[in-house]
Each structure stands twice: as C-alpha cells, then as structure tokens.
Rosetta silent file (secondary structure, phi, psi, omega in degrees, C-alpha in Angstrom):
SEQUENCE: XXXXXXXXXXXXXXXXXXXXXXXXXXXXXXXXXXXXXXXXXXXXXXXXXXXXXXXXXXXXXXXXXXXXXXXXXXXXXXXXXXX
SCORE:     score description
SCORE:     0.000 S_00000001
   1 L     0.000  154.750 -170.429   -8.398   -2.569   13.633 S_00000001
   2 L   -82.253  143.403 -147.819   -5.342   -2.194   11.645 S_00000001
   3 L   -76.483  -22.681 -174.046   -6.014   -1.436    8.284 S_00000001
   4 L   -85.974  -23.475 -152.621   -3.644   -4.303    6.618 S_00000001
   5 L  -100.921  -11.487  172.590   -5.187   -6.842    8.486 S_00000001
   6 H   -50.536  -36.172 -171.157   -8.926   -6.619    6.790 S_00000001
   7 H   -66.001  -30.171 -169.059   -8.386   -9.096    3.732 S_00000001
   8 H   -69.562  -51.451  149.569   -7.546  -11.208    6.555 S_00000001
   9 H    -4.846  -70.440 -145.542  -10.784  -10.352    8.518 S_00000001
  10 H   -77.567  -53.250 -163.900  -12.625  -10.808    5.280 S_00000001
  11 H   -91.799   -0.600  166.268  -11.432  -14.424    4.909 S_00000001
  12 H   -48.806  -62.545  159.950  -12.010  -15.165    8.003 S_00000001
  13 H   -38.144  -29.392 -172.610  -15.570  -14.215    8.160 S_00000001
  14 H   -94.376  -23.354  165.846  -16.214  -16.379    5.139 S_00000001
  15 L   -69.248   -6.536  173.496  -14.920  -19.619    7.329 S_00000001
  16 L  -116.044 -117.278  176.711  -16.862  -17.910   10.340 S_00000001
  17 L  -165.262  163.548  169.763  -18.803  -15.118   11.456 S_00000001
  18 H   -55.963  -40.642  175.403  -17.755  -11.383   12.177 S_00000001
  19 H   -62.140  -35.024  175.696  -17.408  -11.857   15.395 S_00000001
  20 H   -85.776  -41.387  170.793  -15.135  -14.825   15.364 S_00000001
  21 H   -76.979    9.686  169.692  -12.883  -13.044   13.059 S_00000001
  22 H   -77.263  -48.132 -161.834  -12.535  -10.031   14.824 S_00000001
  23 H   -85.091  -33.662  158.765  -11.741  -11.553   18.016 S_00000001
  24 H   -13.502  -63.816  137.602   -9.008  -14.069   15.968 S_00000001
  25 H   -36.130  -37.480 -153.767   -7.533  -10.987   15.012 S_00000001
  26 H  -107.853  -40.285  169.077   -7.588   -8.859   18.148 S_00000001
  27 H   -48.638  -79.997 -166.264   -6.109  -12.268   19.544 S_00000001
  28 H   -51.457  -47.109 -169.979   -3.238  -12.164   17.140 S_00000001
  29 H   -61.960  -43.730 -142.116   -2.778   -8.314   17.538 S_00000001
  30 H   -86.322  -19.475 -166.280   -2.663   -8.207   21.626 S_00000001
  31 L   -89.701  122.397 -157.191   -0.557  -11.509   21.855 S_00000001
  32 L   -62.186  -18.634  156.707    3.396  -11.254   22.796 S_00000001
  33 L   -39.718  -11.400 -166.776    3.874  -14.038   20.609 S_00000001
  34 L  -127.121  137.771  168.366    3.138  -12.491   17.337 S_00000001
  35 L  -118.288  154.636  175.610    5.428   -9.256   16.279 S_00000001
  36 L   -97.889  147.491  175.645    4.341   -6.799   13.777 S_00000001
  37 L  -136.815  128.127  174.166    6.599   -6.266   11.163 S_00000001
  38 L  -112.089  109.639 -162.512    6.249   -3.373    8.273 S_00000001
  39 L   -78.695  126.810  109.311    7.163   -4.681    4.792 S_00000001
  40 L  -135.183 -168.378 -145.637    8.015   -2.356    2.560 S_00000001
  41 L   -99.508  134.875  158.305   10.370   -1.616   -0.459 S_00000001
  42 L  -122.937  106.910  166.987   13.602    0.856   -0.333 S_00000001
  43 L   -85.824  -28.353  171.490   14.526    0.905   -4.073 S_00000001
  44 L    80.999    8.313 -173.264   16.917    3.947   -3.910 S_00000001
  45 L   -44.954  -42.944 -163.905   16.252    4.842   -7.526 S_00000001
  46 L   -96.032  153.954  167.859   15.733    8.435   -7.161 S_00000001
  47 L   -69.170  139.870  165.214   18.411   11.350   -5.738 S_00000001
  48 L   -82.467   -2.529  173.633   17.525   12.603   -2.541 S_00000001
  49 L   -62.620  -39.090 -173.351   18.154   15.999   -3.778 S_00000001
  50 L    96.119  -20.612  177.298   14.805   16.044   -4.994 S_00000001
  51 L   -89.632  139.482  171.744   14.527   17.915   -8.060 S_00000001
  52 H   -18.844  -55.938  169.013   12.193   16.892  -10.254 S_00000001
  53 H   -48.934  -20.269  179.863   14.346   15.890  -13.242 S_00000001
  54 H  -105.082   18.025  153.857   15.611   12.622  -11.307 S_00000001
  55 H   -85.115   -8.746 -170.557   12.220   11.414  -11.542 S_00000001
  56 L   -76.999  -16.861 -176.962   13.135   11.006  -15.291 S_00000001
  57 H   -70.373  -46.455  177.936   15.200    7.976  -14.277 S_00000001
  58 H   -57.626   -4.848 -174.362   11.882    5.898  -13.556 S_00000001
  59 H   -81.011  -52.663 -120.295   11.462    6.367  -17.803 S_00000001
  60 L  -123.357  -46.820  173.431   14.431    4.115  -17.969 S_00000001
  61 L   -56.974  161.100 -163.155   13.926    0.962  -15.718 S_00000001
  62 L   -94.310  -52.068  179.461   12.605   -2.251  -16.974 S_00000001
  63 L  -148.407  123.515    4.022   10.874   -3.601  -13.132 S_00000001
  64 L  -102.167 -171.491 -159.359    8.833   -2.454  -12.186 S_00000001
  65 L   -91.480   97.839  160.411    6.958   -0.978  -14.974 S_00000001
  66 L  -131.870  152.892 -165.712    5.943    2.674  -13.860 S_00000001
  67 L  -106.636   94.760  173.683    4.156    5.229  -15.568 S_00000001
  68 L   -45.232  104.666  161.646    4.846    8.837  -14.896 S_00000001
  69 L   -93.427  107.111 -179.330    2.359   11.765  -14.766 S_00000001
  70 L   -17.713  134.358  124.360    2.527   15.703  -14.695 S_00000001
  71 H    17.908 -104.424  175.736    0.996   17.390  -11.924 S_00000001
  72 H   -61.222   -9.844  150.463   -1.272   18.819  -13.910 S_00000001
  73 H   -83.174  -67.424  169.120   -1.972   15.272  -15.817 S_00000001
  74 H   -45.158  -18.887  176.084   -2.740   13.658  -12.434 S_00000001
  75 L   -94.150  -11.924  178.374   -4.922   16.381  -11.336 S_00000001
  76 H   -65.639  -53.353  176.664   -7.286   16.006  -14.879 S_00000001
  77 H   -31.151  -52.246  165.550   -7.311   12.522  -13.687 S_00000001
  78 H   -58.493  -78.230  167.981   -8.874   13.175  -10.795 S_00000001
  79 H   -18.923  -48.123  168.787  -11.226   15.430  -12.033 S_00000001
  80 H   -60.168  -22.954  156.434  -12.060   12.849  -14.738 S_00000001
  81 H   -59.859  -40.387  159.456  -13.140   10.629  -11.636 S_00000001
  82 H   -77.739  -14.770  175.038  -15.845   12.883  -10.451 S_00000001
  83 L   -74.938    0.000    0.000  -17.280   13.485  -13.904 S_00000001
C-alpha cells in the first residue's frame, strides 16, 4: 500500500476493522475514477548551480522558518540519536 495513504488506513480502521479499510483503500487505489496526484512544493529559492553558499539564502527568509545544519552538525545529531 502506498505509503501516503496510511493515516488514512489508520482512520479508517478506527470507524472499522483492518480489513474494511484496506479493501476501501485498494478500492480507491484500483478505481479509474480516482487519479493520483503528487503534491508537492517548488519554492525556487536556491541556485541550481549548487554550491553550497546559496544555501545561505534560507538564513534570510521569513516562511517558512528553516534551520540550517553543517554536515558535520547533522551527523552529531544522528549519533546523538543512538546514544
């Protein structure tokens, strides 16, 4: 099952059973009536060039709010997860 479609699953299941919200789903997927469509975002912020330094731009917008980390700060992170 497609991976996006579990929360839906999930509430299904609490008005049902697994089974009924499987096949509800499976229904939905297989049926010409329904199209899939894949939402996401093109913000264009960054150069397509690629270097690193035009990631520096993401400092300077307001929304959304994101917070940039080294390499080598994202890999402590990790590391800080298994500890």
């Amino acid at each position: 099952m497609i991976t996006y479609l579990n929360e839906y699953v999930e509430k299904l299941e609490e008005k049902t059973n697994a089974i009924v919200a499987t096949n509800i789903v499976d229904f939905l997927m297989r049926s010409p009536d329904v199209e899939q469509v894949e939402i996401y975002f093109k913000w264009s912020i960054i150069a397509k060039d690629g270097d690193d330094k035009h990631f520096n731009v993401l400092k300077k917008i307001g929304f959304p709010p994101i917070q940039l980390l080294r390499t080598k700060d994202f890999l402590k992170e990790i590391e800080n997860l298994g500890a």
